[in-house]
C-alpha positions, 0 to 999 in steps of 0.5 A, spaced: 500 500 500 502 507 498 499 513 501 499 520 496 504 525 499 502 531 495 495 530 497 495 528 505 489 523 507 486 524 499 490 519 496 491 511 498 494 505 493 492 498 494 496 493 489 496 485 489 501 481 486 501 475 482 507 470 478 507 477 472 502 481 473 499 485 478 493 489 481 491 495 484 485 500 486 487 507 487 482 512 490 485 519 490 483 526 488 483 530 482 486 538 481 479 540 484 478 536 489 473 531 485 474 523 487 476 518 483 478 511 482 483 507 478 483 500 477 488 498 474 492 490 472 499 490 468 502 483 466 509 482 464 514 477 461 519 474 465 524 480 462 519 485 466 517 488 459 509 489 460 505 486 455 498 487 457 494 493 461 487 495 462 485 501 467 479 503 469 477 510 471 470 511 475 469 519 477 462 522 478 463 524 471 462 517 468 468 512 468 472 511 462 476 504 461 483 503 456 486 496 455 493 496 451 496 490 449 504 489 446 506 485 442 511 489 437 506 495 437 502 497 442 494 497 440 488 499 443 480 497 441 481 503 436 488 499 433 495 500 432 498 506 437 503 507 431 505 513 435 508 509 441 512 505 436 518 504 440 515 505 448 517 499 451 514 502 458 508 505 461 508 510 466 500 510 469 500 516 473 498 515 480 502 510 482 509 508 483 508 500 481 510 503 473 517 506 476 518 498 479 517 495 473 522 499 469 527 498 475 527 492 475 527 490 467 532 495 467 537 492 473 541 498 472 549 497 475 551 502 481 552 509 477 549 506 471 544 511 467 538 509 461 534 513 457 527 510 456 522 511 451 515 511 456 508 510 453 505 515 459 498 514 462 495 521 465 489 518 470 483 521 471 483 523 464 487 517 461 491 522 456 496 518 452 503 521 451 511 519 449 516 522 454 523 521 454 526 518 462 532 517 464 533 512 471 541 511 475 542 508 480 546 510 485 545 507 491 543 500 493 536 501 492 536 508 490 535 511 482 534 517 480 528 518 476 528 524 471 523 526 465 528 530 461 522 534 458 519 537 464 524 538 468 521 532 474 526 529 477 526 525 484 531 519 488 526 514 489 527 509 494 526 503 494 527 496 497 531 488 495 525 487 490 526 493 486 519 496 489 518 503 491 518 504 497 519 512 499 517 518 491 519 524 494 514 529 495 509 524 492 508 516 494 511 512 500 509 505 501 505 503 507 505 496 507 
């Protein structure tokens, strides 16, 4: 379980664990203070490479759903992303659980640095865009995280198995 920083007592994460996939319920607040959830599972091979994902967001505006599957692309229900060719992670924004997976399908050395193109998921509005991030490690189990584009950049914390534990600012797990 997480718990939101940036928005204290209105932002909770529950996630389970199976053999390559995973699934989770985030119930968290938009910018006007508006309710929403998000559920959400992702499935990856034994290399940490997702193959599949289906988010669901419910907000007292309606609910909207999105379901991608990798295989040399990603597609939606509409078909080919051609525009993503070339992503071979995602970022679902509110969770940490996306920087694990790349974190641990990396398995950087100490002070190593990659670059990644990363199909990234806005929630509530499930808004799809290509962004550049860069992951080092630079501790046992620290990796610095940077989105080039917006300037973003954190040191995420996290444990033996690779998942985050502490997101500056933003995340810190519960459980």
């Amino acid at each position: 379980m997480w718990s939101s920083l940036d928005l204290p007592g209105q932002g909770l994460e529950c996630v389970w664990f199976e053999d390559r996939s995973a699934s989770g319920t985030i119930l968290r607040a938009d910018e006007r203070g508006s309710p929403y959830r998000v559920s959400y599972r992702f499935t990856w091979d034994v290399g940490f490479h997702p193959t599949q994902a289906r988010i669901e967001v419910v907000q007292e505006s309606g609910s909207r759903a999105l379901e991608l599957d990798h295989g040399l692309t990603w597609r939606d229900s509409q078909g080919e992303l051609a525009s993503f060719e070339g992503c071979g992670d995602l970022d679902l924004w509110p969770t940490p659980l996306t920087n694990t997976l790349t974190i641990r399908r990396l398995d950087l050395a100490m002070d190593e640095s990659r670059e990644v193109d990363v199909l990234w998921i806005e929630a509530p509005m499930l808004r799809l865009e290509r962004v550049r991030q860069v992951y080092t490690r630079v501790n046992e189990h620290g990796y610095r995280f940077e989105s080039p584009a917006s300037g973003f950049e954190a040191v995420l914390q996290c444990d033996e198995d690779g998942l985050v534990i502490v997101y500056p600012g933003l995340f810190r797990r519960e459980r």
